[in-house]
Structures are given as structure tokens and as C-alpha cells.
Backbone as CSV, one residue per row, in Angstrom:
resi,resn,N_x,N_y,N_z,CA_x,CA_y,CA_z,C_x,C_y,C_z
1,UNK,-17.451,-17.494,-13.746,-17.321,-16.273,-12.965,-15.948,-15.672,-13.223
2,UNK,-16.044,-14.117,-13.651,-14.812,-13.777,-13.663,-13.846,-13.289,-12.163
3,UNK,-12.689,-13.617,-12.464,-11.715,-13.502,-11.448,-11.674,-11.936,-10.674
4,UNK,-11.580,-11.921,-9.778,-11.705,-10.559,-8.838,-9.972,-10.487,-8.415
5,UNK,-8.950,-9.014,-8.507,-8.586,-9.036,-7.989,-8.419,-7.770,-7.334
6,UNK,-7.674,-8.318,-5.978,-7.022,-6.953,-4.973,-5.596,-6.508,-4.921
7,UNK,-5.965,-5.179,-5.708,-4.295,-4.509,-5.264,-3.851,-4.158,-4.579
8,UNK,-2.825,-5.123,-3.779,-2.382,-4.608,-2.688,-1.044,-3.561,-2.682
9,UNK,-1.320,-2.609,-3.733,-0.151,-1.781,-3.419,-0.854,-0.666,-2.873
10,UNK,-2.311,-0.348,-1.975,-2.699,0.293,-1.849,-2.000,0.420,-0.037
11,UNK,-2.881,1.436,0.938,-2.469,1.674,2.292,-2.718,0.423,2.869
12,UNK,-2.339,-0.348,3.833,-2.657,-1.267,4.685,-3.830,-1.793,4.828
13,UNK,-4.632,-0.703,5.503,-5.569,-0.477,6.052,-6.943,-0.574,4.595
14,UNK,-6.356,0.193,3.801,-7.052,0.455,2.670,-7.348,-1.260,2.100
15,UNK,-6.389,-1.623,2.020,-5.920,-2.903,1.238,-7.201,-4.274,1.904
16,UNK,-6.800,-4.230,3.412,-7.809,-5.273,3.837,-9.224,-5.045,4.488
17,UNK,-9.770,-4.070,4.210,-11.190,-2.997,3.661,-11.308,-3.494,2.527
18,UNK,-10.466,-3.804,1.651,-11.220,-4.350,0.335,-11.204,-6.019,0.282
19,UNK,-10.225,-6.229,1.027,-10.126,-7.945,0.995,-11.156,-8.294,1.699
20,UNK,-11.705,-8.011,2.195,-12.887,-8.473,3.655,-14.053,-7.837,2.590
21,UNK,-13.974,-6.944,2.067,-15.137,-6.763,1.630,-15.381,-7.418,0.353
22,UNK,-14.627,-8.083,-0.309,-14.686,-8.736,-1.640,-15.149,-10.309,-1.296
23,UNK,-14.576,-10.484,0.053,-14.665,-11.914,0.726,-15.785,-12.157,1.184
24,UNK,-16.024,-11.289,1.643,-17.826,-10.968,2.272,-18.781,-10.969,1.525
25,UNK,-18.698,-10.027,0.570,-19.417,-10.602,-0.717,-19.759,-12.076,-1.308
26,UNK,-18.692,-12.628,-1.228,-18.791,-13.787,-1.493,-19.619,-15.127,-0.720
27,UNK,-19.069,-14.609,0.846,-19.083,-15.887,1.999,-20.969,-14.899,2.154
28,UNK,-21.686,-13.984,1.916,-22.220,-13.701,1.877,-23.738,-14.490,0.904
29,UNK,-23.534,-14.762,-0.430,-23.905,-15.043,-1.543,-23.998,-16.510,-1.128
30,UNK,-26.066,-16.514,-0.621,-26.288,-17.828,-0.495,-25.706,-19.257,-1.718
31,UNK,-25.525,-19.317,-2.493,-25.620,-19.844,-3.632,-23.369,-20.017,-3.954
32,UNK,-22.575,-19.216,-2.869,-21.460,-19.725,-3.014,-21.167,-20.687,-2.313
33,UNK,-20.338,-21.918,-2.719,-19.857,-22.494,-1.457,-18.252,-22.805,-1.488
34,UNK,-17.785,-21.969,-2.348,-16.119,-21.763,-2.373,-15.471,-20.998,-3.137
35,UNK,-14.391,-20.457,-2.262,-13.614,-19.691,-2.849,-12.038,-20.011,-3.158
36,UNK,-11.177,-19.379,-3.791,-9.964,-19.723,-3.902,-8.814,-18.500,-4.001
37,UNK,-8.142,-17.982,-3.157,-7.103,-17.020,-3.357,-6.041,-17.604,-4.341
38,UNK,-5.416,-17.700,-5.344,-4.864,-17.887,-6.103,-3.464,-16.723,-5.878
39,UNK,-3.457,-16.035,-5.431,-2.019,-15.010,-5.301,-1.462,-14.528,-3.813
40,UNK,-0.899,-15.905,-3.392,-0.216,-15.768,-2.288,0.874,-14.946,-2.043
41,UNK,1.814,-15.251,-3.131,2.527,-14.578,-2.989,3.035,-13.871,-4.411
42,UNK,3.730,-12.391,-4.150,4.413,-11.520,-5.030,5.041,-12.080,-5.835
43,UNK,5.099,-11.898,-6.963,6.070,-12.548,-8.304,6.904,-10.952,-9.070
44,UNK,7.693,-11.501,-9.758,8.415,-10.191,-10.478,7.396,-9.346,-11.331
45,UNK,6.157,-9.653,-12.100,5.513,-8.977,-12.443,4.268,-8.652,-11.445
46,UNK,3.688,-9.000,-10.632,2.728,-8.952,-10.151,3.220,-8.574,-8.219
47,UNK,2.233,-7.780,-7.899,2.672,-7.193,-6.244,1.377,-7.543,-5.516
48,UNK,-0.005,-8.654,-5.785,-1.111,-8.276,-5.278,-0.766,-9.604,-4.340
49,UNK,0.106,-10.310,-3.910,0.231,-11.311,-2.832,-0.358,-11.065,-1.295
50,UNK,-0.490,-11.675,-1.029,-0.660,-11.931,0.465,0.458,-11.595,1.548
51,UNK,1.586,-12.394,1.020,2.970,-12.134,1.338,4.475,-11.785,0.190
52,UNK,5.149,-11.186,0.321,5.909,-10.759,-0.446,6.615,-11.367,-1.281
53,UNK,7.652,-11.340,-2.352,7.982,-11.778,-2.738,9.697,-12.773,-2.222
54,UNK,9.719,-12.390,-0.840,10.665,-13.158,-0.057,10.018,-14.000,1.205
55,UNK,8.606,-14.017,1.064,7.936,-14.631,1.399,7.360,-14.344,2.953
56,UNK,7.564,-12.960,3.165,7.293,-12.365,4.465,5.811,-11.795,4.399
57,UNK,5.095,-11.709,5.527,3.659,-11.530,5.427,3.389,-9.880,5.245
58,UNK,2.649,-9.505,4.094,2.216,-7.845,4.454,1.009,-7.670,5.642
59,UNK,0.507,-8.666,5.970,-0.446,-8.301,6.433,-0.360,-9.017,7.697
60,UNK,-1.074,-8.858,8.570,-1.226,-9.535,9.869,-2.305,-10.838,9.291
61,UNK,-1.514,-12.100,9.509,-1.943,-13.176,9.168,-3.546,-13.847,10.052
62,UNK,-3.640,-13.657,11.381,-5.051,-13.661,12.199,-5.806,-13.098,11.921
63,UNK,-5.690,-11.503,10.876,-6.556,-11.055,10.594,-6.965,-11.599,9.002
64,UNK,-6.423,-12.083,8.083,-6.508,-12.260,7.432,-7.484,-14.473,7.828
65,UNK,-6.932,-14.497,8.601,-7.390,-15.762,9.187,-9.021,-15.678,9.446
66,UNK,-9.037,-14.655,10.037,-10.646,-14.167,10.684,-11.472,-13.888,9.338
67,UNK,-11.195,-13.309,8.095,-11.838,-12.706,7.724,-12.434,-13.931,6.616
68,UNK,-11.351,-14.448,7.159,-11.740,-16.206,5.649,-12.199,-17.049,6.529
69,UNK,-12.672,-17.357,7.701,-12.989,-18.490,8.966,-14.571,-17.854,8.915
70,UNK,-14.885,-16.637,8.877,-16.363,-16.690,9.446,-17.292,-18.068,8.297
71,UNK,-18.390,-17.461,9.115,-19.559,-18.502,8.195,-19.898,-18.110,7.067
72,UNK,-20.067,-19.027,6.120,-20.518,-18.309,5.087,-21.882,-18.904,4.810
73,UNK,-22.924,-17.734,3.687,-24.379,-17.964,4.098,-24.899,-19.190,3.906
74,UNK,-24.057,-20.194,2.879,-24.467,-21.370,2.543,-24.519,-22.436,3.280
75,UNK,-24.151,-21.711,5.070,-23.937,-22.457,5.785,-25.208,-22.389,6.955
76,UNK,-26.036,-21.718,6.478,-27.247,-21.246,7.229,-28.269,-22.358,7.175
């Protein structure tokens, strides 16, 4: 499977509209039963982290908590 990613240099709001919906997709898709975020954090070439490159959160972390905690379908 090829790698999916999210750019988060987009609006906030914009940004985790696509993370939830890429995630959903996934936790969705009877036939997944794991996923892996691989880009926590910001590096000198790359800005699509989770948290920055001084290691501060862009995003509200509970929400980002919620959106990776639901069920996923393989769990039906």
C-alpha cells in the first residue's frame, strides 16, 4: 500500500478535515487492522508533523486522540 500523506501547512481546521478523513477511511476498511503515523514531528525539510519542529503541538492533542481511539470496522 502506498503511503498517504497530510499537509499540514494548510488552515487548522482544513488540516484535521483531512486527517480524520484519511483516518476514517482507513479505521473504516473492513479488511484494515493497522495503521501507522510515521511524521510526528517537523524536520528541516519536511512541515507535515503532528507537532513542530521544537516539539510543540499544532493541533489540539484530544482531538487528534479522538479521531485515532474510535472503532475501527475490523472491530465489528
Amino acid at each position: 500500500m502506498a503511503g498517504v500523506m497530510v499537509q499540514f501547512l494548510l488552515p487548522k481546521k482544513e488540516s484535521l478535515n483531512r486527517y480524520k478523513g484519511l483516518t476514517d477511511a482507513l479505521l473504516d476498511n473492513p479488511h484494515m487492522f493497522a495503521f501507522c503515523y510515521t511524521q510526528l514531528y517537523d524536520v528541516e525539510q519536511e512541515l507535515n508533523g503532528l507537532y513542530t519542529y521544537e516539539r510543540k503541538p499544532k493541533f489540539d492533542m484530544d482531538v487528534i486522540k479522538a479521531i485515532n481511539a474510535r472503532k475501527a470496522a475490523i472491530e465489528d
